[in-house]
N, C-alpha and C positions, 0 to 999 in steps of 0.2 A: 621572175620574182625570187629575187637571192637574198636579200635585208630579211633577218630575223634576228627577236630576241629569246635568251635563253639563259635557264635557273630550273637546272636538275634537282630538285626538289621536294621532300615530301609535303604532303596537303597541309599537314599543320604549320610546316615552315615553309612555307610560302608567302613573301609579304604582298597583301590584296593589291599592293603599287607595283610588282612585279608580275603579278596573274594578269592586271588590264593593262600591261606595257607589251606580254607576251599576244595577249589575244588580237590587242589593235595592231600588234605590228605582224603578226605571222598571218592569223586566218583571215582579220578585218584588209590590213595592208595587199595581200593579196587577193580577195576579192574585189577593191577598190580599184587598184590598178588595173585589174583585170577588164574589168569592165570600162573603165576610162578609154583604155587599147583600141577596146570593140571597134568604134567608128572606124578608126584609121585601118586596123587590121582587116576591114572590109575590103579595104580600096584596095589591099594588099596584094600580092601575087601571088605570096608563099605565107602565108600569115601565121605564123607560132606563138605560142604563150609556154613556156617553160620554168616549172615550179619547182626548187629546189625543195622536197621534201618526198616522205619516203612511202614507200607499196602501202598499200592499207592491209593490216596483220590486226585482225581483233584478238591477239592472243591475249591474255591478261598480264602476261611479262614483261609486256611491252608497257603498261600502265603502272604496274604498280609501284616503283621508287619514284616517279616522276610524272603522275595523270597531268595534270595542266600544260607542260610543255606537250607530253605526247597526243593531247588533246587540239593544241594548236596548232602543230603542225601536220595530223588527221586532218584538219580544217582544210587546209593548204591543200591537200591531196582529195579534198571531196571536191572541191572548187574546181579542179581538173577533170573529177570524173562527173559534175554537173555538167559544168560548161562545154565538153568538150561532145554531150550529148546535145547540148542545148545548140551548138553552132556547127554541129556535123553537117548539116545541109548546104551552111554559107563558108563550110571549107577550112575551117579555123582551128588549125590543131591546137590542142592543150594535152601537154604530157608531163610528168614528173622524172626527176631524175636524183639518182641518191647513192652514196659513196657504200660500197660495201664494207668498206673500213673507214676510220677515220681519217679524216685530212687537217694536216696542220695550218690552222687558221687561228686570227687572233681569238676567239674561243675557247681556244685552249686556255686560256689564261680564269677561264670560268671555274677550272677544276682541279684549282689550286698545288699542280704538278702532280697529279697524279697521273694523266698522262704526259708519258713524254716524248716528243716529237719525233726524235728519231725510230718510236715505233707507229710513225703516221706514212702516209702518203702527203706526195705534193699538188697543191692545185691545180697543177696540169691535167692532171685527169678527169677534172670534174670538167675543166676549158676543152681540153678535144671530145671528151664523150660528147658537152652541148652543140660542140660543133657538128659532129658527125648527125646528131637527132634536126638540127635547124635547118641541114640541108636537104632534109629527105621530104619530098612533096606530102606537105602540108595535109590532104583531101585523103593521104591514106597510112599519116600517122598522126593516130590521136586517140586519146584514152589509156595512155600507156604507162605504165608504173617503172622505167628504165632505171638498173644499176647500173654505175661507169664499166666497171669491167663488162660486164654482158654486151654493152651495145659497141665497146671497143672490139669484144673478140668478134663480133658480126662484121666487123671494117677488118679485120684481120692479124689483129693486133695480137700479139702472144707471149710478150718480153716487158711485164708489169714491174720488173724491180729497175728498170728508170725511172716509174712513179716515185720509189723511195724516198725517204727524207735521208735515209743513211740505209744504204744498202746493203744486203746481208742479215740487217735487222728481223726479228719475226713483227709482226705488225699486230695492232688489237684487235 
């Protein structure tokens, strides 16, 4: 579940057409699909559900410039740790996975240059870290809150400024 939308935004300025664009596509979108999966992901061998979104942190810092997006994408992250209780018997991993930095994606384009890319990573790492969690059997991971660098250096990984978008840069 990768499709999400996003408006770092405070409460007052948030438009009510942007709060129900964020929640149907982040928490509702991903439960929807989620569940659609189920049947197939039965029949499946190694069966994964894989949430781009991040640990569950109820700090308040994490809320307070922006509750509704961080709210929707909590969503996303309960859905993992429902689910992932709710089908542990029938083997169905559901983990989350989440950039310790940022990644330059079109998104960026959300925050009107304020970041800027060459202090991002490239999507590759978000691509090998899901790699690396899809292959691991299924029945004994799951419920897992993974950042990319964390489950790269458990593969062995230890040379992260190939991730760069421009290397040498410090990153956010």
């Amino acid at each position: 579940n990768n499709a999400s939308a996003i408006m770092l935004s405070g409460t007052r300025d948030l438009p009510v057409k942007r709060y129900d664009l964020m929640f149907n596509t982040n928490t509702r979108g991903t439960y929807l699909m989620s569940r659609a999966c189920i049947p197939h992901l039965l029949k499946s061998a190694n069966p994964h559900v894989l949430n781009l979104s991040p640990p569950l942190n109820l700090n308040p810092n994490w809320f307070r410039d922006h509750v509704a997006y961080t709210m929707t994408k909590y969503g996303m992250s309960m859905c993992v740790w429902g689910m992932a209780e709710e089908f542990r018997k029938a083997s169905i991993a559901f983990n989350t996975l989440w950039p310790r930095t940022v990644i330059a994606t079109d998104a960026l384009n959300t925050f009107d240059g304020i970041i800027k890319p060459e202090h991002c990573r490239s999507v590759e790492i978000m691509a090998d870290a899901a790699y690396a969690i899809l292959g691991q059997e299924a029945r004994h991971c799951t419920g897992n809150f993974f950042l990319d660098e964390d489950v790269l250096r458990a593969t062995g990984v230890s040379d992260f400024e190939k991730y760069s978008i421009k290397q040498g840069e410090a990153l956010m």
